[in-house]
C-alpha positions, 0 to 999 in steps of 0.5 A, a space after each residue: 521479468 515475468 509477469 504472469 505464472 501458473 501455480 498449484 494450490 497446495 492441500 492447505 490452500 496456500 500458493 508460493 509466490 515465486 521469488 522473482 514476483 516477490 522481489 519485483 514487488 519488493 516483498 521480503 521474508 516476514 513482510 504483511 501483505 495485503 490480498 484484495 478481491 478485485 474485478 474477480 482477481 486476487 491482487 495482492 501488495 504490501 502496506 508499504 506499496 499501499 502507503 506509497 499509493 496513497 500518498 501519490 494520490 493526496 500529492 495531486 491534491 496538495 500545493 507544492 511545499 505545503 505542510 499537511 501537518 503544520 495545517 493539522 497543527 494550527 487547526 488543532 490550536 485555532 479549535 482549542 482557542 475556541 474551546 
């Protein structure tokens, strides 16, 4: 696969994203992306990606089996006993 190209900008601003980078990064017609300025470059993805960053991200932090929502949940219930 490609992983660089050269594109014009047409006289709207707009560039076409060529079918084989939007297939590598899994972009479908109708999908929201997201375009972020970094270190000088246009990077762009899709919210899905970014949700799987992120929860790659919060897995190194959180033992093995461990419930984030049960935790919420029993969080939500000892602070209204308090109540």
């Amino acid at each position: 696969m490609e992983t660089e190209t050269r594109l014009r900008v047409n006289e709207n601003g707009r560039v076409v994203i060529p079918a084989s980078f939007r297939k590598a990064l899994g972009i479908n017609i109708g999908d929201e992306v997201v375009l972020r300025i970094e270190d000088d470059e246009l990077r762009i993805t899709t919210l899905q990606r970014r949700l799987e960053r992120a929860q790659r991200l919060i897995q190194k932090h959180i033992k093995r089996g461990t419930s984030l929502v049960e935790e919420l949940i029993s969080q939500r219930r000892e602070a209204a006993r308090h109540e």
